[in-house]
Residue frames relative to the residue before (quaternion, step in Angstrom):
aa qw qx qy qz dx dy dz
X 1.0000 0.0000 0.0000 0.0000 0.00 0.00 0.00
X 0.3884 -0.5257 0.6449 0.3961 4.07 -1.16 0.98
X 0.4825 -0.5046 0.6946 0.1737 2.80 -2.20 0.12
X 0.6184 -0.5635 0.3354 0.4332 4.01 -0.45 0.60
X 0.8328 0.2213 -0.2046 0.4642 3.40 1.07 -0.79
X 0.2842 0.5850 -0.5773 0.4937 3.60 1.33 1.40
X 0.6697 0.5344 -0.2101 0.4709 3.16 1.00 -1.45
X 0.4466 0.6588 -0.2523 0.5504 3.89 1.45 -1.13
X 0.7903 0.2891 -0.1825 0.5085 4.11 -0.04 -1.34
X 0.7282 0.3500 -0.3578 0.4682 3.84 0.56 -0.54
X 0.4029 0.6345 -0.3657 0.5489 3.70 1.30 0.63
X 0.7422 0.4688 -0.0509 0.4762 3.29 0.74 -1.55
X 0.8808 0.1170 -0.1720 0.4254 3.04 1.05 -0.55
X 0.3723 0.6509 -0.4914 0.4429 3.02 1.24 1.29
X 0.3854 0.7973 -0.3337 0.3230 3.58 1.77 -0.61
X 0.3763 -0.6022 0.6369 0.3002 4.06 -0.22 0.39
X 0.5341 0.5072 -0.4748 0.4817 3.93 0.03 -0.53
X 0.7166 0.4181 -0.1931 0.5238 4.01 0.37 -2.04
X 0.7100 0.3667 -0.4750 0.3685 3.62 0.00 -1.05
X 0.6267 0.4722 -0.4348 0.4418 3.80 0.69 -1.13
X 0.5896 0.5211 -0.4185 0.4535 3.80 0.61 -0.50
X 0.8405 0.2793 -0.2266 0.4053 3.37 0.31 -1.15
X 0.6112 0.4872 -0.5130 0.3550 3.59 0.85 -0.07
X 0.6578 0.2801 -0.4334 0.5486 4.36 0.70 -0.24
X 0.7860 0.2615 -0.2584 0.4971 4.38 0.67 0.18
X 0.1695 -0.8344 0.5040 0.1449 3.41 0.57 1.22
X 0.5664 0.7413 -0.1732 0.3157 3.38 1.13 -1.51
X 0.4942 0.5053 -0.3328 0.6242 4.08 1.60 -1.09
X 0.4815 0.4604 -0.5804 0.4683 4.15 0.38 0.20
X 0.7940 0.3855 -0.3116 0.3520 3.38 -0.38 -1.39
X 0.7129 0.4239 -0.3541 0.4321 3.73 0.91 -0.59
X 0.5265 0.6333 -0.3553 0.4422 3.60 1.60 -0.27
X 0.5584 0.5814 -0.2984 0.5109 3.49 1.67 -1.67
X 0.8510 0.2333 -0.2800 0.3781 3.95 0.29 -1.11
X 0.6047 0.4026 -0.5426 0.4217 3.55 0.37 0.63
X 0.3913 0.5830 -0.5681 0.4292 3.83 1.04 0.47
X 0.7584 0.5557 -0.2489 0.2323 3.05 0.26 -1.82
X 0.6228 0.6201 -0.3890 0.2760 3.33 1.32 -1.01
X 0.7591 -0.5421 0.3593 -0.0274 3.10 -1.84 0.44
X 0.7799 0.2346 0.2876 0.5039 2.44 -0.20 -2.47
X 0.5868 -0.6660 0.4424 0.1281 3.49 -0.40 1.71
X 0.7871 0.5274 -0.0865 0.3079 3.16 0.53 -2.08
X 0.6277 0.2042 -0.2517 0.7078 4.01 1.00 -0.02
X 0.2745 0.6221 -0.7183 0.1475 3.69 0.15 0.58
X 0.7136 0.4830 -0.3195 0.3943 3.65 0.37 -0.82
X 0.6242 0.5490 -0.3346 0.4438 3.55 0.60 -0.59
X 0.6735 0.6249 -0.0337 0.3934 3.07 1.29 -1.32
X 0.3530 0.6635 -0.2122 0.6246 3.48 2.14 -1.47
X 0.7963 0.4495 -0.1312 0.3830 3.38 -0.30 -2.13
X 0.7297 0.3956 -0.3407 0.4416 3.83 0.49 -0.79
X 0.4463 0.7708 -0.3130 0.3297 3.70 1.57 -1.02
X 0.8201 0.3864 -0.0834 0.4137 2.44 0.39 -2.30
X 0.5918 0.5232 -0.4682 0.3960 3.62 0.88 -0.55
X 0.8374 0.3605 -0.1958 0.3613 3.49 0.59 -0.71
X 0.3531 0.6049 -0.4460 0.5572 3.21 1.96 0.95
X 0.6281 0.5855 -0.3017 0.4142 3.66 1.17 -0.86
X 0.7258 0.3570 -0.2509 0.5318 3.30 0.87 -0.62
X 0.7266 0.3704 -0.3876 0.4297 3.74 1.06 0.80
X 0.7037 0.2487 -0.1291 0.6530 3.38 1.62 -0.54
X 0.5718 0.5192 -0.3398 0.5366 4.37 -0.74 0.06
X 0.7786 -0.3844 0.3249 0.3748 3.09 -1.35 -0.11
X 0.5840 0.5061 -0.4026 0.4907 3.94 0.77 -0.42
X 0.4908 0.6764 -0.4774 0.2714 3.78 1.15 -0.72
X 0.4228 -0.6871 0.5268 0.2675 3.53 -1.51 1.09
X 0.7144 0.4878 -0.2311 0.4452 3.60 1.15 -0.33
X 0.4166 -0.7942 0.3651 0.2496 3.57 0.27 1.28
X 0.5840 0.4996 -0.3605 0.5286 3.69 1.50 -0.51
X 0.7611 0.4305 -0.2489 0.4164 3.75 1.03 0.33
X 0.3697 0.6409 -0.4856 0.4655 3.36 1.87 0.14
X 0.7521 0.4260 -0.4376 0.2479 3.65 -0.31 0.37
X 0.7514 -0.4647 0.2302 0.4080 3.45 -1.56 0.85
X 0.5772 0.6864 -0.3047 0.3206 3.28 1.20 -1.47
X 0.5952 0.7059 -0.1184 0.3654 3.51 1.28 -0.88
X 0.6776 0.3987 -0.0231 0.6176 2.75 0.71 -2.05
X 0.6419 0.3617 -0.4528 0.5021 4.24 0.22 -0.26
X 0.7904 0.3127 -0.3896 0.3545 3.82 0.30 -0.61
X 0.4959 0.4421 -0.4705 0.5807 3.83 1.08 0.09
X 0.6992 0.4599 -0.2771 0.4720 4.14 0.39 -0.37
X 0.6525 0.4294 -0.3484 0.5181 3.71 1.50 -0.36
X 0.6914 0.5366 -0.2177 0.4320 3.28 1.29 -0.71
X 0.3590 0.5729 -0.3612 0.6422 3.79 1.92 -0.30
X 0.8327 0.4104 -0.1639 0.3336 3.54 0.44 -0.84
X 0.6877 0.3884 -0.2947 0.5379 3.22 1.21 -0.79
X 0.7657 0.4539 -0.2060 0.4064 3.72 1.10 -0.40
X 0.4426 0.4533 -0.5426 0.5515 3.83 1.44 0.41
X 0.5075 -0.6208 0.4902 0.3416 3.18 -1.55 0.63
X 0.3790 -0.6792 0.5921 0.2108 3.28 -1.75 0.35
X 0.7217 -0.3714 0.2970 0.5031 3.50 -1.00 0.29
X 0.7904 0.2834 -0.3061 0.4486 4.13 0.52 -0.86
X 0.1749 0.7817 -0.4491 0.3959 3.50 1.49 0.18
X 0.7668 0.5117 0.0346 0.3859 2.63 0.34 -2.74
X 0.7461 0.2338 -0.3232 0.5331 3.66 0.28 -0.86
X 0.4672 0.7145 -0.3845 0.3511 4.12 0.66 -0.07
X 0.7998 0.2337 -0.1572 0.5301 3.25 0.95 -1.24
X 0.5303 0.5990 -0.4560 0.3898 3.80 1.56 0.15
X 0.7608 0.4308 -0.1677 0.4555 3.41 1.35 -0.72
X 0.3951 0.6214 -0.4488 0.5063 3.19 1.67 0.42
């Protein structure tokens, strides 16, 4: 059985916005893949914060692919960091599963 937020990232990245993202920054998958996987409520934020920094240097203005320098970019790889770390009911869901 997927989890809601396996089921959550193959959403996300079916979005035209992500695919155009992921097809010139293949690499914003793997950072999309480890904030599914997570777990553990409690370092979500820390975790957010390390994400996003290393979304910045693939989408935003640091982006190597000029079709990815823009804000528009950098919020939907940052909405998706967000919608895919777990949250606290995330957390008590898969303990009682």
């Amino acid at each position: 059985m997927l989890s809601n937020r396996t089921l959550r990232l193959n959403e996300i990245i079916t979005r035209p916005d992500m695919a155009h993202i992921l097809h010139h920054a293949p690499d914003v998958l793997y950072l999309l893949r480890f904030a599914a996987l997570q777990v553990d409520a409690r370092d979500r934020w820390q975790l957010y914060e390390i994400l996003k920094s290393l979304a910045a240097l693939r989408v935003g203005r640091q982006a190597a692919h000029p079709a990815l320098r823009t804000s528009a970019c950098y919020d939907a790889v940052r909405d998706a960091i967000d919608a895919l770390l777990p949250s606290e009911t995330d957390s008590e869901q898969e303990q009682s599963a």
